[in-house]
C-alpha positions as CSV (number, residue, x, y, z in Angstrom):
1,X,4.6,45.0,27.1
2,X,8.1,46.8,26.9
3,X,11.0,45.0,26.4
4,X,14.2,46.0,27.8
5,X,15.5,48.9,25.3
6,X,12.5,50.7,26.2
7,X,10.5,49.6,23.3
8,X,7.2,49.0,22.9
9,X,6.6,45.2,21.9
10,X,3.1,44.0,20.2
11,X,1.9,40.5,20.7
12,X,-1.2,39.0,18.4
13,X,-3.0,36.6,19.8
14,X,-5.0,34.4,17.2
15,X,-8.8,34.1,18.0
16,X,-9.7,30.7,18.3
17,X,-12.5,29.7,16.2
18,X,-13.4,27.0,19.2
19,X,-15.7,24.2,17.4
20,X,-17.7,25.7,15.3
21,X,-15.2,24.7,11.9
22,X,-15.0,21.3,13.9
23,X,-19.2,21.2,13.9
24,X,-19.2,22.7,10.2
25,X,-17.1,20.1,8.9
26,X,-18.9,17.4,10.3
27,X,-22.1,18.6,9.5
28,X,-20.9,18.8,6.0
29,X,-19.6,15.3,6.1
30,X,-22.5,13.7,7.4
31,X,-25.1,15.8,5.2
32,X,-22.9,14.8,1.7
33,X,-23.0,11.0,2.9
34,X,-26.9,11.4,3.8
35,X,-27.9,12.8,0.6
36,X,-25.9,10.3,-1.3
37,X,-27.3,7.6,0.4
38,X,-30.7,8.6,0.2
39,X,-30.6,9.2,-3.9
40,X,-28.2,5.7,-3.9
41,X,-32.0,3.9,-2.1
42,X,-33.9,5.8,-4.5
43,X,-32.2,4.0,-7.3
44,X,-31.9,0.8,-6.0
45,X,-36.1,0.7,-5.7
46,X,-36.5,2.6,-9.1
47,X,-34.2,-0.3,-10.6
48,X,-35.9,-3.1,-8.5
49,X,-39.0,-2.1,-10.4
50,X,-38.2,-1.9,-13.6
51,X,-36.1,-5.1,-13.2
52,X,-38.0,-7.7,-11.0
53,X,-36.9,-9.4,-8.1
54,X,-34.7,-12.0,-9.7
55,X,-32.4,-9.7,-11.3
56,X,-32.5,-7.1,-8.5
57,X,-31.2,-10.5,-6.4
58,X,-28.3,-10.4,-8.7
59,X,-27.6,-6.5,-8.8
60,X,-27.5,-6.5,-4.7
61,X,-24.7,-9.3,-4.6
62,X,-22.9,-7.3,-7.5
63,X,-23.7,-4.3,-5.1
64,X,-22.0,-6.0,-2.3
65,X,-19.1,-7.4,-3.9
66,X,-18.2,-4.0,-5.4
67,X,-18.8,-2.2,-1.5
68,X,-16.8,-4.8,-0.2
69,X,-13.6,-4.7,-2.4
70,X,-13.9,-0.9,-2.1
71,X,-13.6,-0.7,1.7
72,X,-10.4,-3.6,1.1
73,X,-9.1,-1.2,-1.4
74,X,-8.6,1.8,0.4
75,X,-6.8,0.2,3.3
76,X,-7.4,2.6,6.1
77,X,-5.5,5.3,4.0
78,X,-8.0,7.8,3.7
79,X,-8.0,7.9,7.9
80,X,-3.9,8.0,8.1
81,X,-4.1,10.6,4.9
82,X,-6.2,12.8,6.8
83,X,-4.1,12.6,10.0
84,X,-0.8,13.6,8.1
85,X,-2.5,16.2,6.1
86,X,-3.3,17.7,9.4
87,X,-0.4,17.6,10.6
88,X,2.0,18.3,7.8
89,X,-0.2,20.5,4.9
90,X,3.3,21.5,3.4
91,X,3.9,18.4,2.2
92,X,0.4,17.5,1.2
93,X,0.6,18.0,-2.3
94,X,3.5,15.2,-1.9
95,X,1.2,13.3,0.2
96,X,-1.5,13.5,-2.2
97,X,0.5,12.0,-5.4
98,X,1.1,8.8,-3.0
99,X,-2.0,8.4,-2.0
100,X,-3.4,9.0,-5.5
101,X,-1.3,6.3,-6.5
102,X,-1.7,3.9,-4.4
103,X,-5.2,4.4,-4.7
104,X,-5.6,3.3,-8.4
105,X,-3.1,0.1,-8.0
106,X,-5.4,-0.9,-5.0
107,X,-8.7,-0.2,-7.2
108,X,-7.2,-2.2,-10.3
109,X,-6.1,-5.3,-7.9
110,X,-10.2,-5.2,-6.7
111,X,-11.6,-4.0,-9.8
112,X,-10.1,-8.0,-11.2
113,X,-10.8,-9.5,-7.8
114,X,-14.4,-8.9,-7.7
115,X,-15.9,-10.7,-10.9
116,X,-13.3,-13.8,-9.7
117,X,-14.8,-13.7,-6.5
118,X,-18.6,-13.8,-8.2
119,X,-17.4,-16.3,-10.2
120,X,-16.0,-18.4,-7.3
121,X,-18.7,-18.0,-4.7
122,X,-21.6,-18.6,-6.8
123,X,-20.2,-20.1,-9.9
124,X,-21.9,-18.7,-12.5
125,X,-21.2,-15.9,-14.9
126,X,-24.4,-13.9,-14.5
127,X,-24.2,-10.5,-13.1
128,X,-20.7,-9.7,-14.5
129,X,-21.4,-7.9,-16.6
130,X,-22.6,-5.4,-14.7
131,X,-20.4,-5.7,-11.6
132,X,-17.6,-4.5,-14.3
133,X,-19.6,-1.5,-15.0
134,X,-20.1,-0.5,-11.3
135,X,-16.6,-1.6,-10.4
136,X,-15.8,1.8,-12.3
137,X,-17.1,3.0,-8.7
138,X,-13.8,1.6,-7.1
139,X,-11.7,4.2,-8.7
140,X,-14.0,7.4,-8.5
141,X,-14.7,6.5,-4.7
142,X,-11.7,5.7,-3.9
143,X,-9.9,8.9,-5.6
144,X,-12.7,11.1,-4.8
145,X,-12.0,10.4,-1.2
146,X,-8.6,11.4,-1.7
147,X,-9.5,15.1,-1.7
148,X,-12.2,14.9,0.4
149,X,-9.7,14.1,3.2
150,X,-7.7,17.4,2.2
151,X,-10.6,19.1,3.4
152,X,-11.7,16.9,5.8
153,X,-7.8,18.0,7.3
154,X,-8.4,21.1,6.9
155,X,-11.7,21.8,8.1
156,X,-12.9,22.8,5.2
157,X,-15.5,20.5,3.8
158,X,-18.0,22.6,3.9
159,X,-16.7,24.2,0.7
160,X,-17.3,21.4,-1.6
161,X,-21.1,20.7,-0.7
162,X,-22.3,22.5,-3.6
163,X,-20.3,20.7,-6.3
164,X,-21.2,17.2,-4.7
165,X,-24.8,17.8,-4.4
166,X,-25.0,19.0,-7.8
167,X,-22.7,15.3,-8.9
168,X,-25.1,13.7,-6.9
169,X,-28.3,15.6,-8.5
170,X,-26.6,14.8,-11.8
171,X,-26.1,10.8,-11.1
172,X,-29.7,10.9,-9.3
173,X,-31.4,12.6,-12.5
174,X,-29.5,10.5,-15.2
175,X,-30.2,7.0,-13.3
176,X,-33.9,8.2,-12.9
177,X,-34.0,8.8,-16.7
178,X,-32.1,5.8,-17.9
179,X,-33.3,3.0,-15.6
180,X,-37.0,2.2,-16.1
181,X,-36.1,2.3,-20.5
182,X,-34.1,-0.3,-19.6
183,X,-36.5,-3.0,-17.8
184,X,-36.4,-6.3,-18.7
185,X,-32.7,-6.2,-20.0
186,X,-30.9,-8.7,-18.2
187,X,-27.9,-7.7,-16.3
């Protein structure tokens, strides 16, 4: 195109990438949940074994209470985060410290709710113990998620499958290891 002092004027045109990031991301999100979930049943019937069905009764409504309190906790934010992230990545690093922070108040207030709720819906002590050990979950879900909805914005997710699978490979191979030595403890 020539513009009107006779010069010659160069326009770019970006190539769209269509869906294909849009299909890689979501593959990627749907392949780290997957395998998570699939060593996270492993470990439930490894620990149901070495534990017996009364106990493994107690571990499932721990289970519950801290899955609960964790969806409670992170009050839709990791949905708005990933829409503002989206549309604003210069101020995501701001976005981020917020988010971050209001993470861990949220997973404190549920990390003290949850044993008060055991305690209140089935009166009885047993089974704290543990749910304090797997409310530890609240925080490194809920912050974990934080990032993952940087590249969730970003289309990008499919970056960070190698590092999760080897976390989950890690958590998969240590509960494998540790949980039948421990059968017959009581939680």
């Amino acid at each position: 195109a020539c513009d009107r002092s006779g010069g010659t004027v160069v326009t770019t045109t970006r190539r769209s990438d269509g869906l294909f990031p849009l299909f890689r991301n979501a593959a990627a999100n749907v392949l780290l949940r997957g395998v998570f979930g699939i060593v996270r049943i492993a470990i439930l019937l490894v620990v149901a074994n070495a534990y017996g069905a009364p106990q493994f009764g107690i571990l499932s409504i721990v289970i519950s209470l801290v899955e609960i309190f964790k969806v409670v906790a992170d009050l839709g934010m990791d949905v708005v985060s990933i829409r503002r992230y989206a549309s604003s990545p210069e101020g995501s690093h701001a976005l981020l410290q917020n988010v971050l922070g209001a993470k861990i108040v949220f997973a404190s207030l549920a990390y003290i709710a949850a044993p008060v709720a055991l305690w209140l819906l089935y009166a009885s002590r047993e089974g704290t113990g543990i749910l304090l050990l797997l409310g530890i979950s609240l925080y490194t879900t809920l912050l974990t998620n934080a990032f993952i909805s940087i590249f969730q914005a970003r289309l990008t997710l499919a970056r960070m499958i190698w590092a999760n699978l080897g976390g989950v490979a890690v958590f998969g191979g240590l509960a494998a290891a540790l949980i039948p030595h421990a059968g017959g403890a009581r939680l």
